[in-house]
C-alpha positions in Angstrom: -0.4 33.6 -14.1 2.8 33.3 -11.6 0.9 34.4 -8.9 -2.1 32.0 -10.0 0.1 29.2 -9.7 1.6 30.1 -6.8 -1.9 29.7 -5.0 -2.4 26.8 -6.7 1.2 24.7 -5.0 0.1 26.5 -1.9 -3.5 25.1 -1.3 -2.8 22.1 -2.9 0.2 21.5 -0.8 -2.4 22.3 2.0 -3.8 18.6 1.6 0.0 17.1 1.6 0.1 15.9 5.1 -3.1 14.6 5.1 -2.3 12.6 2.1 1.2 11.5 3.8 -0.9 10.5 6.6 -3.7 8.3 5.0 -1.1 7.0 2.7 1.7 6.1 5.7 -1.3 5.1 8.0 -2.3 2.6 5.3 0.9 1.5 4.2 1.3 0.2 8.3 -2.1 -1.6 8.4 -1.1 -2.8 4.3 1.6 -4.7 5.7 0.9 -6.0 9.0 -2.8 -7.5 7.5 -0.4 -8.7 4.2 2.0 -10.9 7.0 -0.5 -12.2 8.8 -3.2 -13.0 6.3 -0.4 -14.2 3.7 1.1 -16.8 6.2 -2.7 -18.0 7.5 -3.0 -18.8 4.2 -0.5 -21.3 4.3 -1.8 -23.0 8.0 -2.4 -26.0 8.1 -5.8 -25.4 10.4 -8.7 -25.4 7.5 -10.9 -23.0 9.4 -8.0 -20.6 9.4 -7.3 -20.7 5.7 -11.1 -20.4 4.9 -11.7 -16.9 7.1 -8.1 -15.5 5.5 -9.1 -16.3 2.3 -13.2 -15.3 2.7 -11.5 -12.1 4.0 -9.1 -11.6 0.8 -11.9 -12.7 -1.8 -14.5 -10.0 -0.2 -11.8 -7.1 -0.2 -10.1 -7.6 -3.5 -13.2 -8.8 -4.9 -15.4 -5.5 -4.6 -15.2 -1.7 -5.4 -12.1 0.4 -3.3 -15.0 3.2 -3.5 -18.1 1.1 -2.4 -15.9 -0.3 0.7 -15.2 3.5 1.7 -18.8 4.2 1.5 -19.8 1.0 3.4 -17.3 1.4 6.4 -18.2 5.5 6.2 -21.6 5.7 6.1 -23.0 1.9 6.4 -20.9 0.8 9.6 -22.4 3.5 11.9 -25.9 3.2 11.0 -25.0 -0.6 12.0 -22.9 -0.2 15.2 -23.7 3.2 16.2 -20.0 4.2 15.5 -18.8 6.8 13.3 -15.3 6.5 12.6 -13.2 9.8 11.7 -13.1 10.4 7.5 -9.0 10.3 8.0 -9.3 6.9 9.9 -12.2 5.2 7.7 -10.1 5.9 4.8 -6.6 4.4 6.4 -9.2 1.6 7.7 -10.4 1.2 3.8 -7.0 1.2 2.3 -5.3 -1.0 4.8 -7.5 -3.8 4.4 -8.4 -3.4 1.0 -4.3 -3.5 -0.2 -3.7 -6.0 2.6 -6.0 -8.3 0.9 -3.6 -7.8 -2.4 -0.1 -8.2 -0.2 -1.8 -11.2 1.3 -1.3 -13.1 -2.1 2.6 -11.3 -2.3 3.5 -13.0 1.3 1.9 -16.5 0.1 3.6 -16.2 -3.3 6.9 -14.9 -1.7 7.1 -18.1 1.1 6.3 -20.5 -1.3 8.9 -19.8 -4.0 11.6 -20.2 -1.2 13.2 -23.7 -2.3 11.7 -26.8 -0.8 15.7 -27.7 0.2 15.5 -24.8 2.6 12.4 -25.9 4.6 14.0 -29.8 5.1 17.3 -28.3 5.8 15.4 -26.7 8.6 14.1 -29.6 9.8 17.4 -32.0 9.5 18.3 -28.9 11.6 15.7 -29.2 14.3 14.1 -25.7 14.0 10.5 -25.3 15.4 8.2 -23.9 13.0 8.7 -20.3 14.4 12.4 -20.4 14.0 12.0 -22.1 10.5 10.0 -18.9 9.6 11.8 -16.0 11.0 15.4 -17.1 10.8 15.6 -18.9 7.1 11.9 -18.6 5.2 10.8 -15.1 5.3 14.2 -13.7 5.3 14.7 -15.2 2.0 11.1 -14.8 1.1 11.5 -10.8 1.7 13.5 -10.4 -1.2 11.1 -11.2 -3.4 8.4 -9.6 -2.0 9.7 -5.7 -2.2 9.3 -5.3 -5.6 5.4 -6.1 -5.3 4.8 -4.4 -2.6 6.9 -0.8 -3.7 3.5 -1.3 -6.9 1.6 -2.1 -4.3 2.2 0.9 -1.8 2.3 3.5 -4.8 -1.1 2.0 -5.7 -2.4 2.9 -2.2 -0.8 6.3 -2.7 -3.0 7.0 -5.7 -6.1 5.6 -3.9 -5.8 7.9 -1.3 -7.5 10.3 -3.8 -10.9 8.4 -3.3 -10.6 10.2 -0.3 -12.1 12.9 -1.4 -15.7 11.1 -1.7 -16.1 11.9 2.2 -14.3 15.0 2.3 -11.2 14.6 3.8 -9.0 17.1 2.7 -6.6 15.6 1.1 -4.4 17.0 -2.2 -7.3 16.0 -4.8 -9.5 17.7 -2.8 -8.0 20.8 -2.0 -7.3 20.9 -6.1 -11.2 20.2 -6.3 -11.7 23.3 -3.8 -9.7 25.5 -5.8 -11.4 24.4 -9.1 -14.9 25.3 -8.0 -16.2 27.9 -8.6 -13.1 30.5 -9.5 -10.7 28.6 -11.8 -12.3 26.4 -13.9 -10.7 27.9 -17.0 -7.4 26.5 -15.5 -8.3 23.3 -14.6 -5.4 21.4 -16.5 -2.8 23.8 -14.6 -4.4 22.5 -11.3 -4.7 19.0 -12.0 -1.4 18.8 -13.9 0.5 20.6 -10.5 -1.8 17.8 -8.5 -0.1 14.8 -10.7 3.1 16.1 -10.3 2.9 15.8 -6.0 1.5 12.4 -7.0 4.7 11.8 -8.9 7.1 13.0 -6.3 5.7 11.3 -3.8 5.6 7.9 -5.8 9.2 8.3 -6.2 9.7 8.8 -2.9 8.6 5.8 -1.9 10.3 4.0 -4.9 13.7 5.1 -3.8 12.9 3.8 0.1 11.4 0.5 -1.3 14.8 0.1 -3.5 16.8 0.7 -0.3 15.1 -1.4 1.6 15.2 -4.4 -1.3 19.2 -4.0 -1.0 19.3 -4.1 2.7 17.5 -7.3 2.6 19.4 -8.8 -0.7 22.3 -8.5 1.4 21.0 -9.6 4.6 20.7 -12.8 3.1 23.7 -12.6 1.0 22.2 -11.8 -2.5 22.7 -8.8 -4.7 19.8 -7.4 -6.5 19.1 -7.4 -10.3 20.3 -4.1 -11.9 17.1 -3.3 -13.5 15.5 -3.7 -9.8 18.3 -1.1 -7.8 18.4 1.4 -11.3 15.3 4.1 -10.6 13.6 4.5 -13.6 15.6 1.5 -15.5 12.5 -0.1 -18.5 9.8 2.1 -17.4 10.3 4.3 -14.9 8.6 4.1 -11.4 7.4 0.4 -10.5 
């Protein structure tokens, strides 16, 4: 059984990287598409808000699995161009959670206090600097704490993956199940949860570092229950 489940960490750590590199890969598109989309949400240019939010609706309005198949096998018979499985799936997941972090930006500007935009303008800031040196610094804070659920959500999507066979750590557990160890299929998938789990704290600890670093940039000190891992039900 030892040796069994040695095999088992081995070819299922097989698909780790590919799984660090959709989920990091997403993560990156995740959070530039979040930034923009969120703040073109808040334009003042009707036509701007319209596509941002036509975008948002479509993407968190529709199946994570039909969008893989659409931009997989839909978008070449379309365009003629076949994009790798690795990159349709980052491609998938990036717009598919930006559309969710677009909402976490809007939400996250707009509950900065209404006395911190005029005292921008008693102060004579353009727009831009109202934005990058008093609104989202503020606005960061409260947008970690969404976006660490938000980015261990994409971590877990990344097993959808497996629907156009990129081999990633579901689907190396799949190839190991089928056909020689189906008698041991809770061993497998129980070894595959717990990567899933390491990896989730993983990036709850950096999202939790990151949440302090910008508390204190703007002279605040997070809640306890958001720096204590694990504190009222575990990972976020």
């Amino acid at each position: 059984m030892f040796d069994n489940t040695a095999h088992f960490v081995s070819v299922i750590a097989g698909g780790l990287v590919v799984t660090l590199q959709a989920t990091v890969g997403g993560i990156l598109l995740a959070t530039v598409l979040s930034v923009v989309a969120g703040l073109a949400m808040l334009s003042r240019i009707t036509v701007v808000r319209v596509i941002t939010r036509t975008y948002v609706e479509i993407w968190r309005g529709t199946s994570e699995v039909v969008q893989l198949f659409w931009i997989y096998f839909v978008l070449p018979v379309l365009t003629g161009f076949q994009l790798l499985p690795l990159w349709a799936g980052i491609v998938v997941l990036g717009l598919n959670f930006g559309a969710y972090g677009a909402e976490i930006v809007r939400g996250a500007v707009q509950s900065v206090p209404r006395e911190q935009y005029e005292g921008c303008v008693a102060l004579n800031f353009t727009p831009w600097q109202r934005m990058r040196r008093v609104i989202l610094p503020q606005a960061l804070v409260e947008m970690v704490p969404p976006f660490n659920n938000l980015f261990i959500q994409l971590l877990k999507g990344t097993a959808l993956l497996t629907f156009i066979t990129v081999p990633e750590m579901t689907h190396q557990a799949s190839v190991i199940l089928v056909p020689s160890f189906t008698g041991e299929v809770a061993q497998i998938f129980t070894i595959t949860l717990l990567f899933y789990l390491v990896l989730s704290i993983v990036i709850t600890l950096v999202m939790r570092a990151v949440e302090r670093w910008a508390a204190a940039k703007v002279g605040r000190t997070p809640r306890k229950r958001d720096v204590a891992l694990g504190k009222g039900g575990g990972v976020a």
